[in-house]
C-alpha positions in Angstrom: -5.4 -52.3 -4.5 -2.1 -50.4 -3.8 -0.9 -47.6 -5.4 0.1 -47.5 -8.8 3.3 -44.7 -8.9 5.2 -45.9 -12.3 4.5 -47.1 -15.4 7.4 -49.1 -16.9 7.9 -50.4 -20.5 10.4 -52.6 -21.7 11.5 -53.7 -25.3 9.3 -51.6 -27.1 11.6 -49.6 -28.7 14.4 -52.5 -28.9 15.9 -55.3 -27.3 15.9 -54.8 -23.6 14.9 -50.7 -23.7 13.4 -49.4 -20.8 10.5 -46.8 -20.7 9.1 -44.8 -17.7 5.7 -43.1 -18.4 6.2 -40.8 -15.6 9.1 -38.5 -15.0 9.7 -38.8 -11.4 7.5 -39.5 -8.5 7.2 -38.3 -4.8 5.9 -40.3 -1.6 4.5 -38.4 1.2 6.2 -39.5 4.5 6.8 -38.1 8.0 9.3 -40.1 10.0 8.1 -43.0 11.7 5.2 -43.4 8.7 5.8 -46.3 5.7 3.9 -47.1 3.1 3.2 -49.7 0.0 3.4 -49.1 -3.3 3.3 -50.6 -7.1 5.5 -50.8 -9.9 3.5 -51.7 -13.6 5.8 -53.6 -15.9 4.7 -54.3 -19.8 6.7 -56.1 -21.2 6.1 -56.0 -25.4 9.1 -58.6 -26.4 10.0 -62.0 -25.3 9.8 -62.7 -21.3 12.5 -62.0 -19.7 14.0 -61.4 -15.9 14.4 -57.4 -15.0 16.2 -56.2 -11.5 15.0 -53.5 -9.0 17.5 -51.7 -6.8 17.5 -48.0 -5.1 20.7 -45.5 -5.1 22.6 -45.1 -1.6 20.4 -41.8 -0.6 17.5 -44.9 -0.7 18.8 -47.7 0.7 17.0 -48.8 4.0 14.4 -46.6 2.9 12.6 -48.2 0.0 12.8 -52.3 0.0 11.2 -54.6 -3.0 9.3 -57.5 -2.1 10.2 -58.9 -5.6 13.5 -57.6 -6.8 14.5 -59.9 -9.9 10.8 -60.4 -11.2 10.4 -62.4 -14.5 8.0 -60.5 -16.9 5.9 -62.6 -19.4 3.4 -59.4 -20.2 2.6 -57.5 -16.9 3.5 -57.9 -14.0 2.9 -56.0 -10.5 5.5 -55.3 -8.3 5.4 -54.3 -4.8 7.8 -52.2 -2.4 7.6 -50.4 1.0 8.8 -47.0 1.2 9.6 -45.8 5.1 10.9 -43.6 6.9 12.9 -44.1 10.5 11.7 -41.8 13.4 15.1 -40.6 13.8 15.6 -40.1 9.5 15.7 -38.0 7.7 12.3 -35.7 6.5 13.0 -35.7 2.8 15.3 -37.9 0.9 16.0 -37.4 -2.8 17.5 -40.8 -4.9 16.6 -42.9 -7.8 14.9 -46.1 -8.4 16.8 -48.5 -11.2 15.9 -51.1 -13.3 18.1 -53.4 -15.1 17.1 -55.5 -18.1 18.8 -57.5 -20.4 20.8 -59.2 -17.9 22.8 -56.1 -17.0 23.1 -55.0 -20.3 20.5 -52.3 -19.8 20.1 -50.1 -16.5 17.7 -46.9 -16.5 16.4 -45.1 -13.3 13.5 -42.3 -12.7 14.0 -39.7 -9.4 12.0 -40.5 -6.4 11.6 -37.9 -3.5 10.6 -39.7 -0.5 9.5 -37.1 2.8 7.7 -33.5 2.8 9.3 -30.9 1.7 9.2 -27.8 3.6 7.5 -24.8 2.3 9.9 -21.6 2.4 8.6 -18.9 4.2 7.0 -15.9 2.3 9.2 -13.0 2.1 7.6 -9.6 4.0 6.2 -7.8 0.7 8.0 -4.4 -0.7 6.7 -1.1 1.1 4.2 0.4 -0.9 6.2 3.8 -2.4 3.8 7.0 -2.8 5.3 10.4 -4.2 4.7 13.2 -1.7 4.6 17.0 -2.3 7.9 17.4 -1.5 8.9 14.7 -4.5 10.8 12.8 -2.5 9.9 8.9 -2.5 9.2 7.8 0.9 7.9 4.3 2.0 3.7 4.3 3.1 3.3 1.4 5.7 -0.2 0.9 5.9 -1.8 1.7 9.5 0.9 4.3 10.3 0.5 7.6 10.9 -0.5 9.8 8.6 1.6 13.1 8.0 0.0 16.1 10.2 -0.3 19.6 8.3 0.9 22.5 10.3 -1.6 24.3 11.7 -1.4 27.9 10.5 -1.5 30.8 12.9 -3.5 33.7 11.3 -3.5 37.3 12.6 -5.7 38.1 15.5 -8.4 40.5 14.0 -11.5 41.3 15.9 -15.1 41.0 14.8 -17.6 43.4 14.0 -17.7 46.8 15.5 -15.2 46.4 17.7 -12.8 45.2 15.4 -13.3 47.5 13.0 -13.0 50.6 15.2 -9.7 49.0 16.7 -8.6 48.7 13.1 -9.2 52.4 12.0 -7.8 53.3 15.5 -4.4 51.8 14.6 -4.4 53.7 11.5 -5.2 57.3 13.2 -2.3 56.7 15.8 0.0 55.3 13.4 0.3 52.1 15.1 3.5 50.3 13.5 3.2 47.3 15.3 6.1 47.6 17.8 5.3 44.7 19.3 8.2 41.6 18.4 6.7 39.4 15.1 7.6 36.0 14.3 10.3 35.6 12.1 9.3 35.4 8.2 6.0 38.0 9.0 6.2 41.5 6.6 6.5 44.4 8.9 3.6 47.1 7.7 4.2 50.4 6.3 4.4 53.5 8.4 1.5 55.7 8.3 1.8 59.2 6.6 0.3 62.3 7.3 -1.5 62.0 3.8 -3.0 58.8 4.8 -3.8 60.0 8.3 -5.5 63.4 7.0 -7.6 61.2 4.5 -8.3 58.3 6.6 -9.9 60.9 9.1 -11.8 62.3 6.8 -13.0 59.3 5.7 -13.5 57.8 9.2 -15.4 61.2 10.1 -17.7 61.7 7.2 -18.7 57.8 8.1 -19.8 58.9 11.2 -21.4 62.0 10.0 -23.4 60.4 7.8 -24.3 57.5 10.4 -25.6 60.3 12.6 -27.8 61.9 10.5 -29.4 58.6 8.9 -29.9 57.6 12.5 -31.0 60.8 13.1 -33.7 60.8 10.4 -35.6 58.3 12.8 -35.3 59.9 16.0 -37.4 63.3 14.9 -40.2 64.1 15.7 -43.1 63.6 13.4 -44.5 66.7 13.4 -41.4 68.0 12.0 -41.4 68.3 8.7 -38.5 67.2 6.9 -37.9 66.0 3.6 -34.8 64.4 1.3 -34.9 64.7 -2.2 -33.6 62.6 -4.2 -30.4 64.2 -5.2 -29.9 64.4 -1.4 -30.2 60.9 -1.3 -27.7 60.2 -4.7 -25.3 62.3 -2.6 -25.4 61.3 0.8 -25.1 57.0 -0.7 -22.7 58.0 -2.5 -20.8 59.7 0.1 -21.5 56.5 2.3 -20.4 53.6 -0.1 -17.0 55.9 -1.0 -15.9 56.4 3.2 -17.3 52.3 3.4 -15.2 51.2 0.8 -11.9 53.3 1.4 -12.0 52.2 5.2 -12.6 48.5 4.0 -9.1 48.7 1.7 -7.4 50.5 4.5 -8.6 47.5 7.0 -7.4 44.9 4.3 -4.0 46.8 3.4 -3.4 46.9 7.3 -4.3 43.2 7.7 
């Protein structure tokens, strides 16, 4: 059985009014393709002759095999629907029926082809708010922003770069070699600082020597600490660590 694409109703509502149960149809072609179709009629009045015919956008496109049917109850009607090879790939128009002997003429849309899809547009950049608050566009896959690599001071380890540290301090040191722009130029050492951080620096030592030196007697000397020498001497020791510590940290 062909395809059934319209539903049409005549004097239902009146004498000679036309009804289509479907809005508009559409028939799938590519040039050089045709294809067969049905029209239903029901006719609820007295029998009666109807016309088929097709606007100008359809003509030599769609072609009735019955165009003046006469309609007792139902009746079938048949058309081909083509397209040329050199037509067109969609073609909009009308299909019209008349009833009544001309008195009556009513038509439903027909789109005959395959419409082209439109291409997708490229979807929006995705926006992200930097630190900076500026809104830039994030394309996914691209590079990501690179943080600067800071530069810190060059500060040696352990003994060595502590001695080099206290060193500066004794002499003075200022730093006279050229800075980058943006770096705080240090103090100048005073003669208050360098008297104290001498001290400080020499009692360390002092007090190194004669813990060290606690282990290098001989046993069969006999030599004791109390423990008020003891209070005193770490005492002594934390206060020249820590004051050559804050000196180090002020200086770097």
């Amino acid at each position: 059985m062909q395809q059934i694409v319209q539903n049409v109703v005549i004097n239902r509502q009146e004498l000679n009014s036309i009804e289509f149960e479907i809005e508009g149809i559409e028939i799938p072609l590519a040039p050089g393709e045709e294809q067969t179709f049905e029209i239903l009629v029901t006719n609820q009045g007295s029998p009666t002759h109807i016309h088929f015919s097709v606007s100008e956008d359809l003509k030599g496109n769609i072609t009735f095999l019955r165009d003046n049917p006469y309609v007792l109850q139902k009746e079938y009607v048949s058309a081909v629907a083509r397209i040329p090879r050199d037509g067109k790939v969609l073609t909009e128009g009308k299909i019209f029926i008349t009833a009544g002997y001309g008195s009556k003429k009513k038509g439903f849309p027909v789109q005959l082809g395959i419409k082209k899809e439109k291409p997708k547009e490229p979807e929006d950049e995705i926006q992200v708010w930097e630190d900076n608050d500026e809104l830039r566009p994030y394309r996914p896959g691209g590079d990501t922003p690179k943080k600067k690599a800071s530069n810190p001071k060059g500060s040696g380890s352990g003994v060595g770069g502590f001695s080099a540290s206290v060193l500066k301090k004794l002499l003075g040191s200022e730093g006279s070699q050229s800075r980058k722009a943006g770096n705080k130029p240090k103090k100048p050492v005073g003669e208050a600082d360098k008297l104290s951080l001498s001290l400080a620096l020499g009692g360390f030592l002092l007090l190194v020597s004669l813990f060290s030196l606690y282990f290098v007697l001989p046993e069969g000397i006999d030599f004791s600490v109390s423990f008020p020498q003891a209070l005193v001497f770490s005492i002594l020791f934390v206060t020249c660590i820590t004051y050559l510590l804050l000196k180090i940290m002020e200086d770097g």
